[in-house]
N, C-alpha and C positions, 0 to 999 in steps of 0.2 A: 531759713536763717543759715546763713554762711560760720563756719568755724575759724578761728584764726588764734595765730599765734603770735605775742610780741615780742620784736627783735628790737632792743634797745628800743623799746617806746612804738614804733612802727607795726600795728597790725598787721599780718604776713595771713594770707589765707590756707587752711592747712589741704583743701579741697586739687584732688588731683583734673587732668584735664577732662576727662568726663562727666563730671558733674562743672567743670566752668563750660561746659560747651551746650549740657541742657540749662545751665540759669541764661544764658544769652542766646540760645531759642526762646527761652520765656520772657526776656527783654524785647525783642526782635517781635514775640506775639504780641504781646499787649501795647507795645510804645505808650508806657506810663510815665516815662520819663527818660533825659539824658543819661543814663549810665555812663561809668567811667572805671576801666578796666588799667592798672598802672602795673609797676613789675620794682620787685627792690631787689637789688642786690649788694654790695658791701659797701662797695663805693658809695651809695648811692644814701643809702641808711646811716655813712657815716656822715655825709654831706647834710642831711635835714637834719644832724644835731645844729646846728647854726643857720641854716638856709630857711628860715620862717614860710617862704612861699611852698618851698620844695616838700615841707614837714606838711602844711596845712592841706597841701593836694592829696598826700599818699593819707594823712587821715582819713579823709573828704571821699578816698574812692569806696567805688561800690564792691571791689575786690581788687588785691591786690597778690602778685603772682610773687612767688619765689625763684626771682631768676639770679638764679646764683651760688654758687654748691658752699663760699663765706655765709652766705643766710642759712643752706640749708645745716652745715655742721655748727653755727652759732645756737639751732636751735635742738641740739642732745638728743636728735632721735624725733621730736618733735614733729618734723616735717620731714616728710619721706622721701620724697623728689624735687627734683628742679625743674620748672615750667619756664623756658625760654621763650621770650615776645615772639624768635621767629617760627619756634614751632606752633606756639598758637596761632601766629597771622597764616599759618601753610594750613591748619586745621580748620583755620574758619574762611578760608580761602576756598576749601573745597565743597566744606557746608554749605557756602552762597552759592556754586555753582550747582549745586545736589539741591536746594532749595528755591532755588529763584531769587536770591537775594539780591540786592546792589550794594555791592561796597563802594564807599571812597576810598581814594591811597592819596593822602599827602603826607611829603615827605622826600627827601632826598635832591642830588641834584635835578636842573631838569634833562640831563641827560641819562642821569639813573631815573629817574621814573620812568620817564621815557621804553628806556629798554625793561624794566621791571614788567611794564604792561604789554610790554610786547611777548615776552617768556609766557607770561601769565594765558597772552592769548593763544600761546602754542598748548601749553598746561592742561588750561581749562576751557574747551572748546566752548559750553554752555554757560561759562563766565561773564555778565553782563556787569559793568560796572558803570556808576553811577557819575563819575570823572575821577581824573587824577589831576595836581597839581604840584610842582614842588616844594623843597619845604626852607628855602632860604626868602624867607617873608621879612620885607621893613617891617617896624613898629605901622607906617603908614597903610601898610596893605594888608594887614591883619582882619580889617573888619568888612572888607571889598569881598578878600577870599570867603568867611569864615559864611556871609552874605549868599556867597554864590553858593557853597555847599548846600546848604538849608534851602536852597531854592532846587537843587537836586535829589532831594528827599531821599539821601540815603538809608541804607538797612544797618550798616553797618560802615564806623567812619576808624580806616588803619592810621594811626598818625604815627612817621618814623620821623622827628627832626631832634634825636637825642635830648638828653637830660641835660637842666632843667627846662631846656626851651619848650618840649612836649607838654609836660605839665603844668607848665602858667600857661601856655595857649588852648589847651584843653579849659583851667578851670577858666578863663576870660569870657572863651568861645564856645562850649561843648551846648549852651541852653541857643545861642541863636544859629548854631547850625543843625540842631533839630535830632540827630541821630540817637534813636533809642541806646545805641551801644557806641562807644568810642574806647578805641585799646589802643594803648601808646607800642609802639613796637619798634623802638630805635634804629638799628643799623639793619634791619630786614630788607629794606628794598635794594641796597649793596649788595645783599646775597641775592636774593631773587635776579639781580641786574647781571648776575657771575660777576663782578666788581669785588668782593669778599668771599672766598671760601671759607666754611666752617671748618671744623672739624673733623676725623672720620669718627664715625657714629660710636664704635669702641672707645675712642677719645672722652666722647662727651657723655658713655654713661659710666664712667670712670672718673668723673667732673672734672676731668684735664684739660677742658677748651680752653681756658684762661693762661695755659704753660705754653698749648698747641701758638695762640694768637702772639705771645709774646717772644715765641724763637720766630714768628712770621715778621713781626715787626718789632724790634728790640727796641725802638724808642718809649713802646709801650711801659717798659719796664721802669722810663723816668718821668711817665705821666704824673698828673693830679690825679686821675683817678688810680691810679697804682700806690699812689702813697696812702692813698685815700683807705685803699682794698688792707693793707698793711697795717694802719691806724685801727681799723676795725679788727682784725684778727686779735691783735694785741689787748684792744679793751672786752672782747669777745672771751680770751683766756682769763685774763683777771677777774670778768666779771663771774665764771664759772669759778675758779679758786675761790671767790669771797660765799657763791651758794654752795660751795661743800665742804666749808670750813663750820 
């Protein structure tokens, strides 16, 4: 039984990556079902207060990660660390190759997947993966792709085509493409592709990646999802003033 914690209504799993990396060995053992591995962070949790589909997925998962240092200080101590999609797709990335596993990777242009699985095959020599595809899908090719995947009988399915489109294609597709495990892991395969650099690692355990990305890209700063991140901190604050009042 997983522990969680909720952020504005959203389940937040309090479990750090050690224990998510033995429940999806034990996902991966038994294939008793599609699991669904999602990731909240400010944006994201402020967006499924309105978004019905986006709210119903993150309920719906089978754990849900804390990606995002807004989740983590919304939750007072609560949650100790931040679980970032792409450090878990690098950690279970190496798992398959140490296990024998096959991953799928969709997600990304097809010329970022492309080089994603190329990196991947420098990486991880003993890396077998099960296909890639990219993740700019019509509505019409939705159930061709999700088809072929389940006919590749992955271990483990990485889906990077960001929020929300990851998670209604997950909750549509995750039962006919078969994968005991599916983990949404958004802009991962851009970094895997060298297309995005992160952070340096002092940055991010500092939870400064979000400052790092924004002097990278300053239009960030006038995003939906930035106002989105702002919206949250602010109901975030109040909501703590009204529990210590």
């Amino acid at each position: 039984m997983t522990r969680r914690h909720a952020i504005m209504g959203i389940p937040v799993n309090k479990e750090g990556m050690a224990p998510l990396l033995e429940q999806i060995e034990a996902w991966v053992t038994h294939r008793d079902a599609a699991r669904i591995v999602l990731s909240a962070n400010a944006a994201k949790v402020y967006a499924a207060r309105t978004d019905v589909e986006l709210r119903t997925g993150l309920l719906a998962a089978d754990w849900v990660l804390p990606d995002g240092m807004g989740v983590v200080w919304a939750s007072a101590g609560v949650l100790s660390e931040r679980l970032a999609g792409c450090d878990v797709a690098e950690a279970l990335l190496a798992r398959c190759a140490e296990r024998g596993w096959r991953p799928y990777l969709l997600g990304g242009r097809p010329e970022v997947i492309a080089q994603a699985v190329t990196v991947l095959a420098a990486r991880h020599p003993h890396l077998r993966l099960a296909g890639h595809h990219h993740g700019y899908l019509t509505q019409e090719m939705e159930m061709g792709v999700a088809e072929s995947i389940g006919k590749s009988a992955p271990d483990i399915l990485l889906i990077g085509m960001g929020s929300p489109r990851q998670e209604r294609f997950l909750d549509r597709w995750a039962q006919t493409m078969g994968a005991p495990c599916n983990v949404a892991v958004g802009g991962t395969f851009d970094v895997l592709a060298g297309r995005v650099k992160r952070a340096p690692v002092a940055v991010q355990k500092h939870g400064l990646e979000w400052l790092w990305r924004s002097l990278l890209q300053p239009q960030r700063v006038l995003s939906k999802r930035s106002l989105r991140t702002l919206l949250f901190a602010v109901m975030s604050v109040i909501d703590r003033l009204k529990n210590s009042s």
